[in-house]
C-alpha positions in Angstrom: 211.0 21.9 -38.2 210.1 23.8 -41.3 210.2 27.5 -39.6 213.5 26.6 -38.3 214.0 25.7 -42.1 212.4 29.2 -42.9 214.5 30.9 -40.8 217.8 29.1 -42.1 216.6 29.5 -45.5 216.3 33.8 -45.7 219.8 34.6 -44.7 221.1 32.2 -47.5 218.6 33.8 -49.7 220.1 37.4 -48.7 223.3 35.9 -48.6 223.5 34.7 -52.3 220.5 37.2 -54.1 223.1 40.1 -52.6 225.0 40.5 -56.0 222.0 40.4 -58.1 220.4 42.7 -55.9 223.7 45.1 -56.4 223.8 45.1 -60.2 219.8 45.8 -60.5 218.8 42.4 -61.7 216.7 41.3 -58.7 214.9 42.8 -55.7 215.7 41.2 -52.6 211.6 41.0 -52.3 211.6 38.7 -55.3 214.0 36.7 -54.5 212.1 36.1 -50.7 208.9 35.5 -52.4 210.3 33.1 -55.0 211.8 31.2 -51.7 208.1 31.2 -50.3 206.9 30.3 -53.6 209.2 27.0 -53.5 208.5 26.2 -49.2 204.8 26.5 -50.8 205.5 23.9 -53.5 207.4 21.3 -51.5 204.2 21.7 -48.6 201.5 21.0 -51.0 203.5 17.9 -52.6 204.0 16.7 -49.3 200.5 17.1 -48.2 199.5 15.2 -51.4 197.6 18.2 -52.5 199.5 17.8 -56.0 198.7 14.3 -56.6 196.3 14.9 -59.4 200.1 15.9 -61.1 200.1 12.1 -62.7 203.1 12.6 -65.4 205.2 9.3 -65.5 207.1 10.7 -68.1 209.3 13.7 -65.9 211.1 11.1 -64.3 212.7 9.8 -67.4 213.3 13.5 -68.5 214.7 14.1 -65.6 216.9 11.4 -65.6 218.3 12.1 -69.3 218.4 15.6 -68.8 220.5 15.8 -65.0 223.8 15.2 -66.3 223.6 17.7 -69.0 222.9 20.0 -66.6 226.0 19.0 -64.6 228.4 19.4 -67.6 226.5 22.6 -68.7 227.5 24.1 -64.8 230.6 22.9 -65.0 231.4 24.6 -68.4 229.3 27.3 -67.8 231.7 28.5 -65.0 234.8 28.0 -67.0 233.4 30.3 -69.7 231.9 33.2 -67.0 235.3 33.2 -65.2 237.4 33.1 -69.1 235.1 35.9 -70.7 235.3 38.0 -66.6 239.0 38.3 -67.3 238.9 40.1 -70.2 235.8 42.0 -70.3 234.3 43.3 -67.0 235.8 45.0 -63.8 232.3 43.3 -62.1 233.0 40.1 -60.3 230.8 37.3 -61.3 228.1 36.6 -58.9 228.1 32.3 -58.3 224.8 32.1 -56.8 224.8 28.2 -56.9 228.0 27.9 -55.5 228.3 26.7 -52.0 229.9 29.4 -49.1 234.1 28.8 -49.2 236.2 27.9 -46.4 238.5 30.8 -45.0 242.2 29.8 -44.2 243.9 31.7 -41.8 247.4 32.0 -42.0 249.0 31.3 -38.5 252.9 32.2 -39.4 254.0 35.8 -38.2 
């Protein structure tokens, strides 16, 4: 199960690094070993390798901080797609942002 995750995990990497990887900002290479990097994370939590990590206190940060983050996306796209209208001819790269739907028109 977690090489079939793997492999279902680098194409989406690919998939969403691809604009950052056109304007310069990241390698493709980075963005790979920065996917490892997390796989390795989530394996040694899992293996209990990181229980020594005892701080009781990130779940209540987390929990006060989570829905700041979800108005701070929110916004935070508004303002990219309000300031991409009038100052760049580069399309803002969504990274986050889930793959879109295509509609096909089926009137001749």
């Amino acid at each position: 199960m977690l090489g079939l995750s793997i492999a279902m995990a680098i194409p989406s990497v690919h998939g969403r690094s691809d604009g950052l990887v056109r304007l310069g900002v990241v390698s493709y290479k980075v963005a790979l070993v920065v996917m490892f990097a997390m796989f390795a994370v989530m394996i040694l939590l899992a293996l209990g390798r990181l229980s020594w990590l005892r701080w009781p206190w990130l779940t209540t940060l987390g929990a006060l901080t989570y829905p700041v983050y979800l108005l701070h996306r929110q916004l935070g796209w508004v303002a990219v797609d309000q300031l991409h209208e009038s100052t760049s001819s580069v399309p803002p790269t969504r990274v986050a942002d889930p793959p879109r739907q295509c509609e096909f028109s089926t009137t001749a």
